[in-house]
Biopython code that builds the backbone (N, CA, C, O; Angstrom):
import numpy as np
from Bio.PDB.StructureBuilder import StructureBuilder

atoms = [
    (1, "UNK", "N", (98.237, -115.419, 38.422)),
    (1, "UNK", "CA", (97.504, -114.773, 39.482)),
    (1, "UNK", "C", (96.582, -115.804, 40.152)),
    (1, "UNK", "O", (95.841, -116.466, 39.425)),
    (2, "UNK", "N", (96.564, -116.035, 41.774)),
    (2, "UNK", "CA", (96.108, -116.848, 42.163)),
    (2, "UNK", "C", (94.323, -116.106, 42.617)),
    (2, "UNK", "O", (94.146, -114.937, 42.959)),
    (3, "UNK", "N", (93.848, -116.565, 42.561)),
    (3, "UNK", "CA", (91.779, -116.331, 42.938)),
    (3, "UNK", "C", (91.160, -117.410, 44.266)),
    (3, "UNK", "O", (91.589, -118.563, 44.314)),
    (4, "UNK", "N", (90.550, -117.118, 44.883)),
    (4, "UNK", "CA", (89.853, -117.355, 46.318)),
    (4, "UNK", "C", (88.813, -117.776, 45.905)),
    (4, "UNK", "O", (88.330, -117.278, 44.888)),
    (5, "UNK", "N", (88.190, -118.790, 46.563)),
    (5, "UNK", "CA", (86.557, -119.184, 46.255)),
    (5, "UNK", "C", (86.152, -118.961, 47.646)),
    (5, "UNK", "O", (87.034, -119.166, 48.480)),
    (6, "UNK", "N", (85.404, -118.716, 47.924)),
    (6, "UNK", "CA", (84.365, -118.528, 49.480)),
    (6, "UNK", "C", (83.173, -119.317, 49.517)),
    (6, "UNK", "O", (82.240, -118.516, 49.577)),
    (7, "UNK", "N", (82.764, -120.425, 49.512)),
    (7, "UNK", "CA", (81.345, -121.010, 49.623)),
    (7, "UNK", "C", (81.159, -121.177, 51.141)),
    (7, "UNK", "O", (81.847, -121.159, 52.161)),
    (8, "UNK", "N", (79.694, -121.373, 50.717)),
    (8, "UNK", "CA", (78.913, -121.924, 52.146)),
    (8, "UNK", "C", (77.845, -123.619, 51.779)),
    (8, "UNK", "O", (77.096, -123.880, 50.838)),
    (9, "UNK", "N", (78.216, -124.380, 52.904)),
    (9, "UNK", "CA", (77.804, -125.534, 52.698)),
    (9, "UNK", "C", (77.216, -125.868, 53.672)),
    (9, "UNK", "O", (77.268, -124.929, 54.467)),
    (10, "UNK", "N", (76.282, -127.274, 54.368)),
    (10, "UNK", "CA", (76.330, -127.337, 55.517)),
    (10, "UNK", "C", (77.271, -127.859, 56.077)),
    (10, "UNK", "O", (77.964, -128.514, 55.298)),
    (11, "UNK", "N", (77.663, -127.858, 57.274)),
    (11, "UNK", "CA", (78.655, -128.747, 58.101)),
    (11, "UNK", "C", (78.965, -130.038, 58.073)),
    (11, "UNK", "O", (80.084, -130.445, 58.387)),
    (12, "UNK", "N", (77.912, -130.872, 57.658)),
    (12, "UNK", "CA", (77.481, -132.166, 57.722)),
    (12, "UNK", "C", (78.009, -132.065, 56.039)),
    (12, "UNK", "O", (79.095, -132.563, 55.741)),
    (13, "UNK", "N", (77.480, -131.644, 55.386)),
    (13, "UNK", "CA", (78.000, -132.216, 54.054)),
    (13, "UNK", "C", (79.281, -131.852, 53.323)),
    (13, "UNK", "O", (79.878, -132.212, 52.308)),
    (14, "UNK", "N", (79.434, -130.935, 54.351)),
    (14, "UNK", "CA", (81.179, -130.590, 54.240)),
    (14, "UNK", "C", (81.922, -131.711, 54.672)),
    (14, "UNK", "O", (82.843, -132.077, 53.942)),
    (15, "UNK", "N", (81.676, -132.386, 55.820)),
    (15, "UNK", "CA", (82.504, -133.091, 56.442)),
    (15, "UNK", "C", (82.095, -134.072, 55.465)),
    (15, "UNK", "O", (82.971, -134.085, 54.600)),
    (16, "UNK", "N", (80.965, -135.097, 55.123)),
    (16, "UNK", "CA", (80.730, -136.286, 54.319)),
    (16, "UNK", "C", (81.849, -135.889, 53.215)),
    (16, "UNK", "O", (82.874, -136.571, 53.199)),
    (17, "UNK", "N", (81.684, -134.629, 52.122)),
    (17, "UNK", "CA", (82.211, -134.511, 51.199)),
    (17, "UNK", "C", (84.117, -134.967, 51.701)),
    (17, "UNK", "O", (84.666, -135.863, 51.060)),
    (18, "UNK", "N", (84.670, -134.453, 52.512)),
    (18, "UNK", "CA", (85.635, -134.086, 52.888)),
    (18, "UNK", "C", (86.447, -135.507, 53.233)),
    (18, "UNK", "O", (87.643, -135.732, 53.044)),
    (19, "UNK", "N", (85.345, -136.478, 53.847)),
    (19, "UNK", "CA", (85.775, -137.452, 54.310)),
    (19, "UNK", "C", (86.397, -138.370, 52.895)),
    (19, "UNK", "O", (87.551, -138.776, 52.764)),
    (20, "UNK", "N", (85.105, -138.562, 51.796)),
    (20, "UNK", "CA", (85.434, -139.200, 50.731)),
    (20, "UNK", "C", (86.569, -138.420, 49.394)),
    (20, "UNK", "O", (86.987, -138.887, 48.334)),
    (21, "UNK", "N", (86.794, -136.939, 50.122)),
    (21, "UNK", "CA", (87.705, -136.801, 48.931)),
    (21, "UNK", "C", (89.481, -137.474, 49.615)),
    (21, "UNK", "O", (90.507, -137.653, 48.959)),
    (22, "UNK", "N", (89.288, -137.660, 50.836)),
    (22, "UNK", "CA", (90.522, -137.470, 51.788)),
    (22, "UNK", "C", (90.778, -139.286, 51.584)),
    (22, "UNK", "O", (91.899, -139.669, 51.252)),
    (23, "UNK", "N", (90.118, -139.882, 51.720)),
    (23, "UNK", "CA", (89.717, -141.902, 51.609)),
    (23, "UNK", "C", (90.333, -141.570, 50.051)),
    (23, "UNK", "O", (91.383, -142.212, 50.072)),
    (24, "UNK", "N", (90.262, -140.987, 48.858)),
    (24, "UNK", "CA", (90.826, -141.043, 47.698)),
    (24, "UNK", "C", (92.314, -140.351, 47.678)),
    (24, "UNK", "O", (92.932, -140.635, 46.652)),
    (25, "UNK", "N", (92.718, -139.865, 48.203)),
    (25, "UNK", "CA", (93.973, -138.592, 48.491)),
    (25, "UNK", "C", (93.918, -136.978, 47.959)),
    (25, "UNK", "O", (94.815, -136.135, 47.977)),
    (26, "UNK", "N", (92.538, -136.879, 47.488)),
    (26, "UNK", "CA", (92.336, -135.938, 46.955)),
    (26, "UNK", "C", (91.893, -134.296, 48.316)),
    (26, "UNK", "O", (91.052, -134.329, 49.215)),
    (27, "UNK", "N", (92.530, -133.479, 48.060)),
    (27, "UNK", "CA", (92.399, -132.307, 48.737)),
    (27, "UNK", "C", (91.069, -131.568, 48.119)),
    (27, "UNK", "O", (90.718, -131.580, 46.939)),
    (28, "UNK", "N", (90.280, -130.781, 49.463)),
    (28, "UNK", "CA", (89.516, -129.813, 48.478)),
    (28, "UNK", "C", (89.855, -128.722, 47.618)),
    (28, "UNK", "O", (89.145, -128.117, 46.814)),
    (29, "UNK", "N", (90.646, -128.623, 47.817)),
    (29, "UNK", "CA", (91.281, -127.430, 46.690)),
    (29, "UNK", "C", (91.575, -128.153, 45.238)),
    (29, "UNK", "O", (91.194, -127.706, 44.156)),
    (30, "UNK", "N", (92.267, -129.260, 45.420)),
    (30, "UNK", "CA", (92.109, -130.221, 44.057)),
    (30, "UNK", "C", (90.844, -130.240, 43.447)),
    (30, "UNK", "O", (90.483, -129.560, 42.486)),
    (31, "UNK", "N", (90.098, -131.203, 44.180)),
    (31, "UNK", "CA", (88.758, -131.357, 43.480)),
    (31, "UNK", "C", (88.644, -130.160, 43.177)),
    (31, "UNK", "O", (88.694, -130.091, 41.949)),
    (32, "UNK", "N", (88.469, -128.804, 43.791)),
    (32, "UNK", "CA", (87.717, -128.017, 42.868)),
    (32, "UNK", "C", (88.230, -126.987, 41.723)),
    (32, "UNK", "O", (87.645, -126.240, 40.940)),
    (33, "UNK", "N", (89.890, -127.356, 42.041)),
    (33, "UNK", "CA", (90.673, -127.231, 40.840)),
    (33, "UNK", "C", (90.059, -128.002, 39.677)),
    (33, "UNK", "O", (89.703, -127.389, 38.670)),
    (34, "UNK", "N", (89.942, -129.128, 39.764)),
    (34, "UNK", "CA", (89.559, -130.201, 38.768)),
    (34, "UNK", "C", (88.641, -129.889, 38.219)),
    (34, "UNK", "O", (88.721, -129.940, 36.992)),
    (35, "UNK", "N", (87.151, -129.354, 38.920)),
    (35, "UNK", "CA", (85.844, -128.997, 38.530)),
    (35, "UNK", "C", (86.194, -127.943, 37.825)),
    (35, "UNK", "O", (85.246, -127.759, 37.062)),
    (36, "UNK", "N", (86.969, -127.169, 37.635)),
    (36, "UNK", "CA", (86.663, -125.718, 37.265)),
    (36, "UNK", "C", (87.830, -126.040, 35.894)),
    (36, "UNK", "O", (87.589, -125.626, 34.760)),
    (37, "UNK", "N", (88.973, -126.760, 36.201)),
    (37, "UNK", "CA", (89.506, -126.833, 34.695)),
    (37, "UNK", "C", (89.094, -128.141, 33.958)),
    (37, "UNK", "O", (89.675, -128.486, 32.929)),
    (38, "UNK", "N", (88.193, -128.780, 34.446)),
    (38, "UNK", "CA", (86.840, -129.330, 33.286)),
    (38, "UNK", "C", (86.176, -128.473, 32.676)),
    (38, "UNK", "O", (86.042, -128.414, 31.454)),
    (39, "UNK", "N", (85.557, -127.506, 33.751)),
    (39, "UNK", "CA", (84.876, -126.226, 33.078)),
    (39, "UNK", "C", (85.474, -125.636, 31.631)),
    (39, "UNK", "O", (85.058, -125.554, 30.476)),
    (40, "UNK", "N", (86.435, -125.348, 32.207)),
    (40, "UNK", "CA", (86.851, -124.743, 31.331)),
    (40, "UNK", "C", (87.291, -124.867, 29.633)),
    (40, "UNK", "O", (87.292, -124.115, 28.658)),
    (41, "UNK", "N", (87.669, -126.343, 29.943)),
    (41, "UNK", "CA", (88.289, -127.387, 29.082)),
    (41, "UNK", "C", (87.019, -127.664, 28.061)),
    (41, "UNK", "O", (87.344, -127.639, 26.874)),
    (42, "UNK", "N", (85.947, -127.863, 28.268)),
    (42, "UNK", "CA", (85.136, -128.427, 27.678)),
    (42, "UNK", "C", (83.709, -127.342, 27.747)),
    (42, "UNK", "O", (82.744, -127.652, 27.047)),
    (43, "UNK", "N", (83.650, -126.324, 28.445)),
    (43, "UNK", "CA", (82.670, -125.799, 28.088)),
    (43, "UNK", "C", (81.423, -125.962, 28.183)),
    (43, "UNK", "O", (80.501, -125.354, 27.640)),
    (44, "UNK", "N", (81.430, -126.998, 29.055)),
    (44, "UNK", "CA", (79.913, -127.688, 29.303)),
    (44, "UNK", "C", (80.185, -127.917, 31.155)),
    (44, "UNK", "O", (81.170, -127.999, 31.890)),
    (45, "UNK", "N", (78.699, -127.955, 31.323)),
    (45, "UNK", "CA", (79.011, -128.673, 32.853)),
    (45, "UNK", "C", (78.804, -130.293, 32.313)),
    (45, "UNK", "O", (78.383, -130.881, 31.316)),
    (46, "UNK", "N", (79.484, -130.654, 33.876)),
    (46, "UNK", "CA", (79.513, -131.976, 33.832)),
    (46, "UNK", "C", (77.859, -132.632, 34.234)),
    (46, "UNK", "O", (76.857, -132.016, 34.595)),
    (47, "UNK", "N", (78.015, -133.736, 34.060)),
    (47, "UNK", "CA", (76.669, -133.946, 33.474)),
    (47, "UNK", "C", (75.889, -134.554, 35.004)),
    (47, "UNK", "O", (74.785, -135.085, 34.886)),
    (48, "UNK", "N", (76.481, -134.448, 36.302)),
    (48, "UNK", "CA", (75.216, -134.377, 37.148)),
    (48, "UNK", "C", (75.600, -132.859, 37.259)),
    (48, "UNK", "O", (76.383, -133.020, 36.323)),
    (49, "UNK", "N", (75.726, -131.762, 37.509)),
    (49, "UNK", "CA", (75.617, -130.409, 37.224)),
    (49, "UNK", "C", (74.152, -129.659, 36.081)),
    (49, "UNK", "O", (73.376, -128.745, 36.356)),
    (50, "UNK", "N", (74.263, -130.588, 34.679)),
    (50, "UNK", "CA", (73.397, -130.411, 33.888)),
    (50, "UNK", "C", (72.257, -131.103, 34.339)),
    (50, "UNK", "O", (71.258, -130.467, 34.002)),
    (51, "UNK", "N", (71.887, -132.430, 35.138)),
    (51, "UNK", "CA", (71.256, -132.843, 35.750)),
    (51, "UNK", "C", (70.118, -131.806, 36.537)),
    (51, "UNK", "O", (68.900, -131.630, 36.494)),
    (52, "UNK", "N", (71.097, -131.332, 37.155)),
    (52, "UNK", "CA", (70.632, -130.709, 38.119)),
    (52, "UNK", "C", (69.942, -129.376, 37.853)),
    (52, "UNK", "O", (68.960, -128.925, 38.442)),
    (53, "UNK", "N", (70.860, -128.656, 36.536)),
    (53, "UNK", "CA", (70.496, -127.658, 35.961)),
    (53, "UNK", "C", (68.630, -127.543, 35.424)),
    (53, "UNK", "O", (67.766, -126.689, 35.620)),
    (54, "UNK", "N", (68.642, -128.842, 34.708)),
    (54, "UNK", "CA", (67.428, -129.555, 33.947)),
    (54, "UNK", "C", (66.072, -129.705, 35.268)),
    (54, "UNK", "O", (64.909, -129.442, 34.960)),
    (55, "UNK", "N", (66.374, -130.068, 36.431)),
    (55, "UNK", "CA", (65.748, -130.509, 37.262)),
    (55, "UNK", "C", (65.320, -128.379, 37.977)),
    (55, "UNK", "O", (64.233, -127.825, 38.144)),
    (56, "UNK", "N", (66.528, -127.937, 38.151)),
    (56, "UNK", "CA", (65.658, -126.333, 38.541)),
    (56, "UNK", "C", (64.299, -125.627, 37.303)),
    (56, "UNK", "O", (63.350, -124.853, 37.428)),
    (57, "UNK", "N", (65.007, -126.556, 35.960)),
    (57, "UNK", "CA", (64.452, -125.593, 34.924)),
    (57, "UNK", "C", (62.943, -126.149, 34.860)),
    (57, "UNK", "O", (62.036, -125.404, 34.490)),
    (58, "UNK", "N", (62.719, -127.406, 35.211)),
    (58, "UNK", "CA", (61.606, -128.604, 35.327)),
    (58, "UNK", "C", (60.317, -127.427, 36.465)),
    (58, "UNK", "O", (59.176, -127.017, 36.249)),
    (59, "UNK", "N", (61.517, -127.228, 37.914)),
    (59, "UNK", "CA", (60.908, -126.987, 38.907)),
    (59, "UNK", "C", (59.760, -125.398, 38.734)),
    (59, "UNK", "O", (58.650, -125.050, 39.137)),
    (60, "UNK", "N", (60.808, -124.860, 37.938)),
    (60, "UNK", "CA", (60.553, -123.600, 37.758)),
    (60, "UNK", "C", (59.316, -123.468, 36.683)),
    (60, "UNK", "O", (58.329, -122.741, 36.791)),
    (61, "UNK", "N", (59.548, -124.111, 35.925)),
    (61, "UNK", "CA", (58.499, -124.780, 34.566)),
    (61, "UNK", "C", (56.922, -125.297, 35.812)),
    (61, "UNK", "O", (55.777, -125.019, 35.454)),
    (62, "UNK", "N", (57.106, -125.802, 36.759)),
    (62, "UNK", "CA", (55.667, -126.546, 37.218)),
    (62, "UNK", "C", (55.047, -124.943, 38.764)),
    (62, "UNK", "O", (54.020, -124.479, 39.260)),
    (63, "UNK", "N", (56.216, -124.813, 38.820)),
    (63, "UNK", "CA", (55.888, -123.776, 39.867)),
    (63, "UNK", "C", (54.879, -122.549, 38.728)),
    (63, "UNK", "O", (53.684, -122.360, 38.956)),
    (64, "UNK", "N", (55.607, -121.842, 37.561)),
    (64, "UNK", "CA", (54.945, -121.083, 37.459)),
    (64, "UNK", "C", (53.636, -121.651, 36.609)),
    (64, "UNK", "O", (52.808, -120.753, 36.460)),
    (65, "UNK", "N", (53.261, -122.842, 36.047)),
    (65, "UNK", "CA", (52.045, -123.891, 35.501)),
    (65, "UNK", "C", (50.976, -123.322, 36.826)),
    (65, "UNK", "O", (49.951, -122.647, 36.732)),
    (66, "UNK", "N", (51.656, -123.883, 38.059)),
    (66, "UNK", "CA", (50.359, -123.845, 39.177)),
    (66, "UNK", "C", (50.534, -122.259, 39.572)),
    (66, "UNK", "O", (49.400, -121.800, 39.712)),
    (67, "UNK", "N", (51.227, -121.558, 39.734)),
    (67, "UNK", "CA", (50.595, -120.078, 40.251)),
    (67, "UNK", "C", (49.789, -119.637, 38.942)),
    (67, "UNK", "O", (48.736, -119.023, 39.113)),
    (68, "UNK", "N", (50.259, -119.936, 37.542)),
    (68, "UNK", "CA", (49.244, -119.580, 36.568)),
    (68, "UNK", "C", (47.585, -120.152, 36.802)),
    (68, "UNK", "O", (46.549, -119.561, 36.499)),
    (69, "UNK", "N", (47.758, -121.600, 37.489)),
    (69, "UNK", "CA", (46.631, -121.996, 37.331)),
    (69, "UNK", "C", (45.801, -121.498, 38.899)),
    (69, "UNK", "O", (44.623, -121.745, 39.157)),
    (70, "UNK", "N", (46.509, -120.955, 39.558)),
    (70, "UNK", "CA", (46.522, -120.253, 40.920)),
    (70, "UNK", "C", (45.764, -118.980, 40.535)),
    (70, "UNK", "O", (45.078, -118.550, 41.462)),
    (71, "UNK", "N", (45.711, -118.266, 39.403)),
    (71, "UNK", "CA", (45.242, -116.966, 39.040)),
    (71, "UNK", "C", (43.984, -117.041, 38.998)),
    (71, "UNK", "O", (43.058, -116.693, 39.731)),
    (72, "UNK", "N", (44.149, -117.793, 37.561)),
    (72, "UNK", "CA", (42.851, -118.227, 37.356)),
    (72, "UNK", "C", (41.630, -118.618, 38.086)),
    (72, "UNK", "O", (40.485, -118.286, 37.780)),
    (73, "UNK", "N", (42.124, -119.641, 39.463)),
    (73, "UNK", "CA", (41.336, -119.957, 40.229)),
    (73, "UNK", "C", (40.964, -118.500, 40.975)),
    (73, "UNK", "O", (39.804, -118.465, 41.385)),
    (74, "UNK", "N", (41.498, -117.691, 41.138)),
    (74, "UNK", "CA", (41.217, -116.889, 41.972)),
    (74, "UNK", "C", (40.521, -115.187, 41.312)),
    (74, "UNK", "O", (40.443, -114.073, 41.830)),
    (75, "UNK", "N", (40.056, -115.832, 39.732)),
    (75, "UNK", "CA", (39.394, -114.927, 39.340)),
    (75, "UNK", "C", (39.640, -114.072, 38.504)),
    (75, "UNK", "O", (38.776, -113.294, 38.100)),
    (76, "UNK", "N", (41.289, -114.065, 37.955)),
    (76, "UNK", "CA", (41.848, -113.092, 37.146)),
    (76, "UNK", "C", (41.355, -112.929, 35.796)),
    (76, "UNK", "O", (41.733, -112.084, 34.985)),
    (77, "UNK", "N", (40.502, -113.791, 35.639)),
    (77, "UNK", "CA", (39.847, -113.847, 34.351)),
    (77, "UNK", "C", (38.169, -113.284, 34.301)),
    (77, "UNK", "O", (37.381, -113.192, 33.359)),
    (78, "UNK", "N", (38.064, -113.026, 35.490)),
    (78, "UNK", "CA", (36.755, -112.666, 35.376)),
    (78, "UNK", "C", (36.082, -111.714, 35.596)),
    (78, "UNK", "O", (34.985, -111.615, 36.146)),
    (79, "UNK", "N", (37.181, -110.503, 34.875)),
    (79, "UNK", "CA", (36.784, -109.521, 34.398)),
    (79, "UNK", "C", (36.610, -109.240, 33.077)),
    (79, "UNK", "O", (36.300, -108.091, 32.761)),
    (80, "UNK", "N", (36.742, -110.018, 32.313)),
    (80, "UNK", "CA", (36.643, -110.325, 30.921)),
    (80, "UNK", "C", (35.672, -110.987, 30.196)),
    (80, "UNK", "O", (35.159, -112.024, 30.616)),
    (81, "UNK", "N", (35.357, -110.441, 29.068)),
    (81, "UNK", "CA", (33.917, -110.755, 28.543)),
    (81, "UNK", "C", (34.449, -111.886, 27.769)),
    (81, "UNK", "O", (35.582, -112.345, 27.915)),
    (82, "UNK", "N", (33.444, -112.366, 26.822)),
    (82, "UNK", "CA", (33.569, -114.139, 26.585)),
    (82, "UNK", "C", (34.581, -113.917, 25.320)),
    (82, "UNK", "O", (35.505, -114.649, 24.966)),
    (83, "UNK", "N", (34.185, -112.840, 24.817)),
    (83, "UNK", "CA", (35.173, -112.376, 23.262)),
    (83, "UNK", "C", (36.220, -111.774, 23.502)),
    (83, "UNK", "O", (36.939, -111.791, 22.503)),
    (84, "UNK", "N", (36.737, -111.166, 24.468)),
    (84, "UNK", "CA", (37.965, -111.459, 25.370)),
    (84, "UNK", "C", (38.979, -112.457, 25.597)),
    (84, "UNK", "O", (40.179, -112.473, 25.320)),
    (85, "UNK", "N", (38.043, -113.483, 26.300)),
    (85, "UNK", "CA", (38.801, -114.359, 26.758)),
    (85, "UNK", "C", (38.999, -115.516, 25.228)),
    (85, "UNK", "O", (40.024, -116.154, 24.987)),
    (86, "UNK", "N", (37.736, -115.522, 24.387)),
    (86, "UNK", "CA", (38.175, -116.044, 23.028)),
    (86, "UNK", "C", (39.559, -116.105, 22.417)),
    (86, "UNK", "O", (40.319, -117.041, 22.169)),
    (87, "UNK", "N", (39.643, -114.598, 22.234)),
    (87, "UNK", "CA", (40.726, -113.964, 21.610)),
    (87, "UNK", "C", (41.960, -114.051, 22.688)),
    (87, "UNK", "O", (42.872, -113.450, 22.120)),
    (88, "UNK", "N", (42.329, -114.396, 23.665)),
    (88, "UNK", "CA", (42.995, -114.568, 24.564)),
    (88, "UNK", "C", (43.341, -116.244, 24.287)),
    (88, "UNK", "O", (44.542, -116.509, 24.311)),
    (89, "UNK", "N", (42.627, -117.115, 24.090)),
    (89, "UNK", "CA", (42.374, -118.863, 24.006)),
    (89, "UNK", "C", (43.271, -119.027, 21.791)),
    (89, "UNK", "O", (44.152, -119.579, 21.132)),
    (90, "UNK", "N", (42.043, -117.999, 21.702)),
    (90, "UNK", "CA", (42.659, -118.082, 19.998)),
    (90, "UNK", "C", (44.505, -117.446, 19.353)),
    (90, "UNK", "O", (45.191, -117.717, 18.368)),
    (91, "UNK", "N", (44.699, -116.409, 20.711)),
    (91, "UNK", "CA", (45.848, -116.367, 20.399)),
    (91, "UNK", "C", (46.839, -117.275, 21.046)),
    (91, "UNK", "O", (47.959, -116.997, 20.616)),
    (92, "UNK", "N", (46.868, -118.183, 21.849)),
    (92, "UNK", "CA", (47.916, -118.950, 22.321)),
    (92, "UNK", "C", (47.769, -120.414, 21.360)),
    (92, "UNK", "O", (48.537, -121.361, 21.533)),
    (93, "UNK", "N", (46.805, -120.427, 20.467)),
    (93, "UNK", "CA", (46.881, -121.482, 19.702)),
    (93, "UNK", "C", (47.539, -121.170, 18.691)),
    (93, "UNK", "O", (48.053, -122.139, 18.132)),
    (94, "UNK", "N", (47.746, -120.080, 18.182)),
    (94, "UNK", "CA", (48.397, -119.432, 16.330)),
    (94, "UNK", "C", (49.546, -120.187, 16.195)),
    (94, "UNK", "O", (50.240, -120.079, 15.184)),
]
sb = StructureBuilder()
sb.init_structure("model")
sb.init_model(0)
sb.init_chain("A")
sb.init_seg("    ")
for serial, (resi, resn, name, xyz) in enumerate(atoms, 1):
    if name == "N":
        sb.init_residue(resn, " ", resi, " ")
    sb.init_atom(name, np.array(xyz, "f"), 0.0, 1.0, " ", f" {name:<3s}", serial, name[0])
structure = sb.get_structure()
């Protein structure tokens, strides 16, 4: 049974991509034959994929650091009495 992929890319990096798979003889339907029975084969992404994976998980990791530290600045703590916020400080150390 044959399956359809539908992406969206920009134009510009469609064509760059397109140019260097075509300079090798490679079709896009190959390459992404290839990508997907690596996938499959091995069970892992390939490793700028995991790259990249590591780099959202980084992004996502510092984004929510500063809206946490975004709260704070803006007071979310200061409705709380000092033995409150103790016990709030003493439990993220246990």
């Amino acid at each position: 049974m044959q399956a359809t992929l539908n992406i969206r890319l920009d134009g510009v990096l469609k064509e760059r991509g397109e140019k260097v798979l075509k300079s090798h003889g490679i079709s896009v339907s190959a390459a992404v034959r290839a990508l997907w029975e690596q996938l499959a084969t091995t069970k892992e992404l390939p490793d700028f994929l995991a790259a990249r994976t590591q780099e959202e998980q980084m992004k996502t990791k510092r984004v929510t650091a500063l809206k946490a530290l975004a709260g704070v600045a803006e007071g979310s703590c200061s409705h709380l009495t000092d033995e409150q916020m103790q016990a709030i400080y003493e439990a993220r150390y246990e």
